[in-house]
C-alpha positions as CSV (number, residue, x, y, z in Angstrom):
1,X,-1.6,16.2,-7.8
2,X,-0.1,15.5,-4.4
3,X,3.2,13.7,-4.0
4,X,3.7,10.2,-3.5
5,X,5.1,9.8,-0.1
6,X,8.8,8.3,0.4
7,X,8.5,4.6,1.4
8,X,11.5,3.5,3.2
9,X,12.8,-0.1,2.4
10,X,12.2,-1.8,5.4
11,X,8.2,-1.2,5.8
12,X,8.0,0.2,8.9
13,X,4.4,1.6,11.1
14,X,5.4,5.2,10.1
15,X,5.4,3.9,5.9
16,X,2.0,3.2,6.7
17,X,0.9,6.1,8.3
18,X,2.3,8.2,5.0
19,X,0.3,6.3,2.9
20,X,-2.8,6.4,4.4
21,X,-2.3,10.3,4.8
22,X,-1.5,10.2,1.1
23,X,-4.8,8.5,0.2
24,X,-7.2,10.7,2.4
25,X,-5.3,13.7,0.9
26,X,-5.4,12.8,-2.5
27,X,-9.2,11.5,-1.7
28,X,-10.3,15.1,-1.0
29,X,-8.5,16.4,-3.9
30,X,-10.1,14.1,-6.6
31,X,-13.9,13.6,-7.5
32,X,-15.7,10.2,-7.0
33,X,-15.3,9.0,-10.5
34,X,-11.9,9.9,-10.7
35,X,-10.5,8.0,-7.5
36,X,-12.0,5.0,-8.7
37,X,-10.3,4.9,-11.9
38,X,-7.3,5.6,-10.0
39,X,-7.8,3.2,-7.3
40,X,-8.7,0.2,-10.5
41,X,-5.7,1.2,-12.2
42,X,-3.4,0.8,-8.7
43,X,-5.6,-3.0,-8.4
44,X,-4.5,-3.8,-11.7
45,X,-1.3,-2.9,-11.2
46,X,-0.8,-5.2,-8.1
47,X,-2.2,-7.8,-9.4
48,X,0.1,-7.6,-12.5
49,X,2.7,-8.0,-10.2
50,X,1.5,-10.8,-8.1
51,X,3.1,-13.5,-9.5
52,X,6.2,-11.5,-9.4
53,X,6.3,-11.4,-5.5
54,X,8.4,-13.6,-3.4
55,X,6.5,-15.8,-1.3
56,X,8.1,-16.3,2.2
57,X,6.9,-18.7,4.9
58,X,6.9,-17.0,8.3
59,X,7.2,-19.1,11.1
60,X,5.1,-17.8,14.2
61,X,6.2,-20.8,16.8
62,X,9.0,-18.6,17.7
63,X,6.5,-15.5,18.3
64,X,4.1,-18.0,21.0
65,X,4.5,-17.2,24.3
66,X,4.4,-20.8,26.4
């Protein structure tokens, strides 16, 4: 099985690019049937979490150019 990538704690573009490398990698290592179980189980697990997740309020007004 290939190695979860290292996530760093502030999210950045690179985190991103690590994960979708991980999930084409580990997409040509595992059969059809099998990625899907592991993709449902990854859902689930999310979604187990949801309620879990702080909700923040972003405020793009400061973002618009005038």
């Amino acid at each position: 099985m290939i190695k979860e990538p290292d996530i760093s704690k502030d999210f950045t573009i690179s985190d991103i690019h690590k994960i979708r490398n991980y999930h084409y990698l580990l997409r040509k290592e595992i059969g059809d049937e099998e990625f899907r179980k592991y993709s449902d189980k990854v859902v689930s697990d999310i979604l187990k979490d949801m309620p879990n997740v702080k909700r923040v309020k972003i405020d793009n007004s400061k973002n618009r150019q005038e």
